[in-house]
C-alpha positions, 0 to 999 in steps of 0.5 A: 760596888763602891767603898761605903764612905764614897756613898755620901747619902748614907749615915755611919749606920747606913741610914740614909740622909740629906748631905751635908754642904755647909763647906762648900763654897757658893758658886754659880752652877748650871745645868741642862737636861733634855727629854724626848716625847715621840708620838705620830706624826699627825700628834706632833703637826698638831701640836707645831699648828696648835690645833690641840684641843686642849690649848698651847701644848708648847706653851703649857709644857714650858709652865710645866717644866718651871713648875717642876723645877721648882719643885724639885725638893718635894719631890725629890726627898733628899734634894737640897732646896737651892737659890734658884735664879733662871729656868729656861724651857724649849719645847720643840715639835719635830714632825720628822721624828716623830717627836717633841723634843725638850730642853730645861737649862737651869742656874744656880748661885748655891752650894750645890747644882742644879742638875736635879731640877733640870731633870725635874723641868725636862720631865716636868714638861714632857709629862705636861705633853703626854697629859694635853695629848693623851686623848689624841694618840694613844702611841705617846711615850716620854722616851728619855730624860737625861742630863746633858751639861752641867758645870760651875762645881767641884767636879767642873764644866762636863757635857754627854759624850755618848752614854756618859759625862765627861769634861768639857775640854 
């Protein structure tokens, strides 16, 4: 277990609480996370030919993913409501997978990231797509949510290497 002053939401009393970023400087940050939706094959051939009955389950999921990312302060009690200035979301069926594949990139100019609403939006959407296609396939699974870029912070530009964040260069 880590030195209990490196826990930084947490008060002199253990308490715990939102951090404090006053001092840091206002940058431009980024973020991108990405999610996995597998499900059968005919699922996801449905959803490329948007053949879903409930409608353009792509095109729903990257609302979703939006949404979520900007709402990333209500539901994660104690992130910091940040300036958020562009979310993008790619929804891409993969019929081999079988699965639909999700990328949420956010940007920020704040003084902190936005790796919290990146996760938001990739979950965001891939929730969106269990939701639309519930009714046809009862093998749907969100397999993986994880940050995999982020950059423009203290901690510098770093990027998934196997399990972890490491440094870009």
């Amino acid at each position: 277990m880590r030195d209990r002053d490196a826990w930084t939401h947490l008060d002199e009393q253990g308490r715990m609480r939102m951090v404090d970023v006053a001092d840091k400087p206002v940058t431009r940050r980024f973020a991108r996370a990405r999610a996995r939706v597998r499900m059968q094959a005919e699922t996801v051939a449905r959803i490329a030919r948007n053949e879903v009955a409930k409608g353009d389950v792509c095109a729903a999921a990257r609302l979703a993913g939006i949404g979520a990312a900007k709402a990333t302060p209500a539901l994660v009690p104690l992130c910091h409501p940040i300036a958020v200035v562009r979310v993008e979301v790619a929804v891409r069926p993969d019929e081999a997978g079988p699965w639909v594949d999700i990328e949420a990139s956010v940007a920020a100019v704040d003084r902190t990231g936005p790796e919290m609403e990146a996760l938001c939006a990739a979950a965001g959407a891939a929730l969106c797509v269990v939701d639309m296609c519930k009714a046809l396939d009862r093998s749907l699974a969100i397999e993986s949510v994880e940050l995999v870029e982020k950059g423009g912070g203290r901690s510098g530009h770093l990027v998934r290497r196997g399990g972890r964040l490491e440094p870009a260069s």
